[in-house]
Backbone as a printed PyTorch tensor [residue, N CA C, xyz], in Angstrom:
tensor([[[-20.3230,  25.8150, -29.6460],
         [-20.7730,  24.8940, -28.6220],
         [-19.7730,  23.7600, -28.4420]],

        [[-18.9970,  23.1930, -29.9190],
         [-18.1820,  22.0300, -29.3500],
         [-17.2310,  22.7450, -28.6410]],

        [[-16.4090,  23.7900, -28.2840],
         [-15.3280,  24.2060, -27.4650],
         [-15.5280,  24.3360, -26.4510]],

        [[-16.6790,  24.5510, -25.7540],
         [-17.1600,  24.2720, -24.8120],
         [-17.1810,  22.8230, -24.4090]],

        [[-17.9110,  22.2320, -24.9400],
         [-17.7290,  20.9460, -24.4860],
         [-16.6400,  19.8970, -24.5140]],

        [[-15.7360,  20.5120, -25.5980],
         [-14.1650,  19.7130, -25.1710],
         [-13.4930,  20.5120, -23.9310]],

        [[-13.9670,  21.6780, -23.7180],
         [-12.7340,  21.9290, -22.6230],
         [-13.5950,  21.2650, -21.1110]],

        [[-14.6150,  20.9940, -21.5900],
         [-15.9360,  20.6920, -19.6760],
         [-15.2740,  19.0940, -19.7140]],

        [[-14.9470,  18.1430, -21.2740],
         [-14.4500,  16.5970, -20.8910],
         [-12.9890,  17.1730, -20.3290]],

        [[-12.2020,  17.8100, -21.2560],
         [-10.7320,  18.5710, -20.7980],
         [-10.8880,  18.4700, -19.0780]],

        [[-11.3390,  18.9200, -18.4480],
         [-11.4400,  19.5780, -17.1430],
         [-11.8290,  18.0970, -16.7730]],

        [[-12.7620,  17.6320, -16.9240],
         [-13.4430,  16.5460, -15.9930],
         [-12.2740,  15.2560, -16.1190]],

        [[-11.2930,  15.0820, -16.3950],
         [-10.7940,  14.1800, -17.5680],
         [ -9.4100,  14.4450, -16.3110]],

        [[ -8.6950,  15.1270, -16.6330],
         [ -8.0360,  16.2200, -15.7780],
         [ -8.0340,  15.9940, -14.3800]],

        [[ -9.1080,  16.1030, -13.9010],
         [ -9.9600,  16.1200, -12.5280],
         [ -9.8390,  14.7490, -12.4740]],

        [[-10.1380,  13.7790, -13.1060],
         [-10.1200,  12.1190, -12.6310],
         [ -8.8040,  11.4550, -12.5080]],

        [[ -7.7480,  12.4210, -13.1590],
         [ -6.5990,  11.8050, -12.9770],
         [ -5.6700,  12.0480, -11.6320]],

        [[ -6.3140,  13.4940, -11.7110],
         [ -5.9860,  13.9440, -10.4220],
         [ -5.5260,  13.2630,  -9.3200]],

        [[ -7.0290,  13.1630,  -9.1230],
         [ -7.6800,  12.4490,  -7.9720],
         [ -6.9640,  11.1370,  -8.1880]],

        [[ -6.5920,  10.0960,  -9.2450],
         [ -6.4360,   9.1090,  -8.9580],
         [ -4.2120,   8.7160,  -8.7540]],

        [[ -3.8600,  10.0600,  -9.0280],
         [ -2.1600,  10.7290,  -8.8480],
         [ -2.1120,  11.0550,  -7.2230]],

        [[ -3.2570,  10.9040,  -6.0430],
         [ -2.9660,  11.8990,  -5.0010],
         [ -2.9880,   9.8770,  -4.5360]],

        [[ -1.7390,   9.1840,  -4.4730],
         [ -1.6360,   8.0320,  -3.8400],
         [ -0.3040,   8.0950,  -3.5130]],

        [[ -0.0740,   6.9520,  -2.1240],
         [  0.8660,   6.5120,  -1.2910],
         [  1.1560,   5.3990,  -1.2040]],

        [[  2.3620,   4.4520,  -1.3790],
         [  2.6450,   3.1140,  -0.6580],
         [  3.0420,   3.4140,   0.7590]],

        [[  2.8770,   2.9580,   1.8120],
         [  3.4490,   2.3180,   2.7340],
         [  4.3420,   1.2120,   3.0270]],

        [[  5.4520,   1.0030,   3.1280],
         [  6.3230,  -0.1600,   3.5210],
         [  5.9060,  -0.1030,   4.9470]],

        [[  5.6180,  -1.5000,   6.0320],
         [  5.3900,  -1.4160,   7.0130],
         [  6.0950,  -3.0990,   7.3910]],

        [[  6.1980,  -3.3390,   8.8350],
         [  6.6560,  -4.2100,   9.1630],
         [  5.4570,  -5.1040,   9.1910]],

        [[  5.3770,  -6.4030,   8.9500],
         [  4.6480,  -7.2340,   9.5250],
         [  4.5560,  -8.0070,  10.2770]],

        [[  4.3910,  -7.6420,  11.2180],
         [  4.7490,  -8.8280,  12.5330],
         [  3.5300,  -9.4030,  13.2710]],

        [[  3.7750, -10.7250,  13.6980],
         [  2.4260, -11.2690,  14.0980],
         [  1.7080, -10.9530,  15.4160]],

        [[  0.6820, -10.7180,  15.3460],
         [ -0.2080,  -9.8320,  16.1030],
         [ -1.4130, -10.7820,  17.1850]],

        [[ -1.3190, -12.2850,  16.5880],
         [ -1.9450, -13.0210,  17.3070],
         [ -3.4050, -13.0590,  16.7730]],

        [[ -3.6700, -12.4410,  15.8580],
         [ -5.3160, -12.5160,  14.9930],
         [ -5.3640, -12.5100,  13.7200]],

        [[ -4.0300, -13.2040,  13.1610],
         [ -3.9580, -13.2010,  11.6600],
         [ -4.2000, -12.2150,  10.9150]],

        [[ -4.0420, -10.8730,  10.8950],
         [ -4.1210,  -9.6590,  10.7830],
         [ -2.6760, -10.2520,   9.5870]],

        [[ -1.9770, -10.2160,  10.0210],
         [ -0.5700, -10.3820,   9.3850],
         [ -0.4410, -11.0990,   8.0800]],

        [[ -1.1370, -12.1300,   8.1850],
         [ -0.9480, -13.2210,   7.2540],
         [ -1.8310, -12.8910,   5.9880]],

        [[ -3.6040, -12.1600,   6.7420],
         [ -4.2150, -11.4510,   5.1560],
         [ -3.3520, -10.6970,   4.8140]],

        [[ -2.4360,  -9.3870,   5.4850],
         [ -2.1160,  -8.3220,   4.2960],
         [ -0.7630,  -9.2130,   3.7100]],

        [[ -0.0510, -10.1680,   4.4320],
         [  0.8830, -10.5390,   3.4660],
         [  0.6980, -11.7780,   2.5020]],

        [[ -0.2610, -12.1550,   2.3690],
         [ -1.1890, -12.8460,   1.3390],
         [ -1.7040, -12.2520,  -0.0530]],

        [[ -2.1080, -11.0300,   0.6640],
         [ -3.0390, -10.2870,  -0.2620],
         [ -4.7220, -11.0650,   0.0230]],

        [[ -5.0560, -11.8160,   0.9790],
         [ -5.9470, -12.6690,   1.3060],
         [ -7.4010, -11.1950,   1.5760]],

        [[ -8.2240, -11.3250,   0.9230],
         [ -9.8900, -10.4690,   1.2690],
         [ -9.5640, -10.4180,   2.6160]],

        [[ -9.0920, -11.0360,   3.6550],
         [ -9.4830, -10.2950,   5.2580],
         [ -8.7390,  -9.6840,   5.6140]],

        [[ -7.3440,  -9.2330,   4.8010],
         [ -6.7830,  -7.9840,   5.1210],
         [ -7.0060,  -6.7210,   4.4310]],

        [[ -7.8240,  -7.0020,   3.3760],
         [ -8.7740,  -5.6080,   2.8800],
         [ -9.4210,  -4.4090,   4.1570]],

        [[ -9.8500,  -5.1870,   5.4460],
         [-10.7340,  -4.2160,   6.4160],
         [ -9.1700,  -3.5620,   7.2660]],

        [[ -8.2670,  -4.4130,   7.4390],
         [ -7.0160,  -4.0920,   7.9580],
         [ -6.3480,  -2.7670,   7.1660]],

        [[ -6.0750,  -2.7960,   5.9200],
         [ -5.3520,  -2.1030,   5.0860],
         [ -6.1860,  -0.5630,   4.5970]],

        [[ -7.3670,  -0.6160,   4.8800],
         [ -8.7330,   0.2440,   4.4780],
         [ -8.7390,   0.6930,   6.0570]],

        [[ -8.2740,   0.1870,   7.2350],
         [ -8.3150,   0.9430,   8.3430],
         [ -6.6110,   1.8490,   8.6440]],

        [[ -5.7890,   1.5040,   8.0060],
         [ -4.6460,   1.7840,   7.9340],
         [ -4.3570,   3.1870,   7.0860]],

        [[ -4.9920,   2.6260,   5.9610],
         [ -4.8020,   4.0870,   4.9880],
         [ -5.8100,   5.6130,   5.8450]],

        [[ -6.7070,   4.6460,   6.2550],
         [ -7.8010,   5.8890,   6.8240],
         [ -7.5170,   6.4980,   8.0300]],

        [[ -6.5340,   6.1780,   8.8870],
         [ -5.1880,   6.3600,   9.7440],
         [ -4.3920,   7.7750,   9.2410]],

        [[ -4.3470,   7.5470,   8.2430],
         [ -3.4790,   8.5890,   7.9590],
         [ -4.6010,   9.5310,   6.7060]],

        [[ -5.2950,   9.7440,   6.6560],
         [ -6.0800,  10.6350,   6.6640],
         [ -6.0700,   9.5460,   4.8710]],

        [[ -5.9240,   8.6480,   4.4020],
         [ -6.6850,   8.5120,   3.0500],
         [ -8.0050,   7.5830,   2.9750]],

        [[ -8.2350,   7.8850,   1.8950],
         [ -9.8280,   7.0920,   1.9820],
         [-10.4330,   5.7150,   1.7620]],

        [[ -9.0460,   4.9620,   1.2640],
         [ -9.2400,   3.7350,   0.6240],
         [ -7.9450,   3.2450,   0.1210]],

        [[ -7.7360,   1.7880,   0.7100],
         [ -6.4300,   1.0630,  -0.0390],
         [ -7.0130,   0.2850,  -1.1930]],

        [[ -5.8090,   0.7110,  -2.1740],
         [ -6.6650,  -0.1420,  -3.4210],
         [ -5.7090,  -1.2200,  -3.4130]],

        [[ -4.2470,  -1.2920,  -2.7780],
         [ -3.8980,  -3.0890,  -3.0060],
         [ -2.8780,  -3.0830,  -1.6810]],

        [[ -2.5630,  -4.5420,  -1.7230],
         [ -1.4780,  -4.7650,  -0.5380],
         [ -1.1380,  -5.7540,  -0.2560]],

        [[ -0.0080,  -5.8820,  -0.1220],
         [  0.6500,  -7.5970,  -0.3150],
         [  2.1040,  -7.5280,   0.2220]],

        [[  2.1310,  -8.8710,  -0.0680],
         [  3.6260,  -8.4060,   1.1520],
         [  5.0740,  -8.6850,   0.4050]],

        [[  6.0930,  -7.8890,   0.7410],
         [  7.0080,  -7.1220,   0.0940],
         [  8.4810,  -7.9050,   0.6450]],

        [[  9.2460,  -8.6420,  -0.4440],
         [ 10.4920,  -8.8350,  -0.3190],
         [ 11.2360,  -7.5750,   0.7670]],

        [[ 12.2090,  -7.7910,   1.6790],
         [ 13.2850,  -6.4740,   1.9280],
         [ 14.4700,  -6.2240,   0.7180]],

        [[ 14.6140,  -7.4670,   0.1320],
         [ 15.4940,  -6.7780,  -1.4290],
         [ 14.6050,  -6.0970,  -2.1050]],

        [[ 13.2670,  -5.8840,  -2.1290],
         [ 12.6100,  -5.3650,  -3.1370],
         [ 12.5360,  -3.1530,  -2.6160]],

        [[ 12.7970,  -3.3010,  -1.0780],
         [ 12.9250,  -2.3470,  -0.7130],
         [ 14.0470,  -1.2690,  -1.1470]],

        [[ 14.9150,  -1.6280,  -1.7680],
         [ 15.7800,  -1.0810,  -2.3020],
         [ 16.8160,  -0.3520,  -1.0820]],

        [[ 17.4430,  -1.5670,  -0.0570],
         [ 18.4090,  -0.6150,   0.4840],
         [ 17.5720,   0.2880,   1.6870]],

        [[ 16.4070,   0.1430,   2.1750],
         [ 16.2500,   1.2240,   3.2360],
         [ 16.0930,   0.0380,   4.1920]],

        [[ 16.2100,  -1.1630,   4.0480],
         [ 15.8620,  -2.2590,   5.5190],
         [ 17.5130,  -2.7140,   5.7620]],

        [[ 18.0500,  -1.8380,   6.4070],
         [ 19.3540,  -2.1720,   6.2600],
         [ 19.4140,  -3.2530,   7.3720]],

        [[ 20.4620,  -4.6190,   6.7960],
         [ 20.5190,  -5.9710,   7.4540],
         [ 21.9950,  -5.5440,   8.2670]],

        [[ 22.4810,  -6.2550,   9.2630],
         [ 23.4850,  -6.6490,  10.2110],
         [ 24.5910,  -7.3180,   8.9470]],

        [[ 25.4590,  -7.3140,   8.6260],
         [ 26.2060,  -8.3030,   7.8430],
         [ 26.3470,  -9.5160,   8.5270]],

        [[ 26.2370,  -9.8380,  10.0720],
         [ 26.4580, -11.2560,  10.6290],
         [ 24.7020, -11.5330,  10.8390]],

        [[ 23.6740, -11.1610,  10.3550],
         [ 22.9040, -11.7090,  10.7140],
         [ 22.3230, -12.8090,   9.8900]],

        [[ 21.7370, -13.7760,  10.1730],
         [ 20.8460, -15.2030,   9.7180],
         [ 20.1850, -15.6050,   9.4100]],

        [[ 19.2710, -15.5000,   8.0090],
         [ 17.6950, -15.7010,   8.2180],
         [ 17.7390, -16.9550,   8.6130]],

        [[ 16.3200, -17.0630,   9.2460],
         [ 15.7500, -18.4440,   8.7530],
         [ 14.1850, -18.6580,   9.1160]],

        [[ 13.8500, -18.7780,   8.0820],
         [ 12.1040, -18.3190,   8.1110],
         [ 11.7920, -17.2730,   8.2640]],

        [[ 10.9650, -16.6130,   9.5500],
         [ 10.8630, -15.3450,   9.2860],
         [ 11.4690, -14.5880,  10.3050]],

        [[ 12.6390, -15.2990,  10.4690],
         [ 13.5220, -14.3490,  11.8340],
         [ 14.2800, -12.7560,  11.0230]],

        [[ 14.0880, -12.8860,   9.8420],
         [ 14.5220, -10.9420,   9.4010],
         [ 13.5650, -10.2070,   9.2430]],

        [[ 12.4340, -10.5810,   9.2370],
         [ 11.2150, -10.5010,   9.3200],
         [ 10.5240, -10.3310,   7.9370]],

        [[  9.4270,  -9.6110,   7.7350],
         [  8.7240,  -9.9260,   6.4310],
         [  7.4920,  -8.1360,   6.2020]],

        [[  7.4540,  -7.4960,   5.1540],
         [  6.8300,  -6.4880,   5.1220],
         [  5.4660,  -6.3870,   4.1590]],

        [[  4.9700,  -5.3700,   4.3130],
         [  3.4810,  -5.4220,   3.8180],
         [  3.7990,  -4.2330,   2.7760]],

        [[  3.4210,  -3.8640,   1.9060],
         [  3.0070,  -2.9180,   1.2380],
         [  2.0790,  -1.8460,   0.9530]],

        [[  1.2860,  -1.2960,   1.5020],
         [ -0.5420,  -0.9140,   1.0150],
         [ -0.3200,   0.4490,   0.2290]],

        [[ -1.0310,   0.4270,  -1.0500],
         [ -1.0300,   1.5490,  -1.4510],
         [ -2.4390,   2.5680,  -1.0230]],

        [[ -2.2180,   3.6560,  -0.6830],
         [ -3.8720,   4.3410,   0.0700],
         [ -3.8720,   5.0430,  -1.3340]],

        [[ -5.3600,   5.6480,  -1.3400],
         [ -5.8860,   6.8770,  -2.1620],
         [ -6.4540,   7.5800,  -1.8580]],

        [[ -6.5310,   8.7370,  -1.8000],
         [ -7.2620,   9.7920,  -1.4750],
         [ -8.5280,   9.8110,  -2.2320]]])
């Protein structure tokens, strides 16, 4: 009887990791939208939770579990800059992160 029941936690155990391995980040631009949409997900502020939970579910996942907003050095090289260009404030602009889960 116990081999049975280590291989049913085995399996179930297995099965939860699964499920919690079938995730995605998104890098996305954030640009202002005129309803502060922008400012929760690059906060990490609770009112971009309904934003980021409509985003993941966009692309067919079921739930963002975080999201906050993302240096372009942290991007590693895919936001490629102008060499003559200038920041200043948020003229290079500024990105969001969301990770979805299935």
């Amino acid at each position: 009887m116990r081999p049975i029941s280590a291989l049913i936690a085995c399996a179930s155990l297995f099965a939860a990791s699964a499920a919690f391995a079938d995730s995605r980040v998104f890098i996305i631009a954030n640009q202002a939208d005129g309803y502060g949409i922008d400012q929760c997900l690059a906060h990490g502020d609770k009112c971009g939770a309904h934003a980021a939970r409509a985003y993941c579910q966009s692309r067919d996942f079921a739930q963002a579990s975080s999201y906050r907003r993302v240096d372009p050095d942290e991007i590693t090289g895919a936001v490629p800059r102008p060499a003559n260009e200038k920041c200043t404030g948020n003229s290079c602009g500024e990105y969001v992160a969301i990770t979805c889960q299935r």
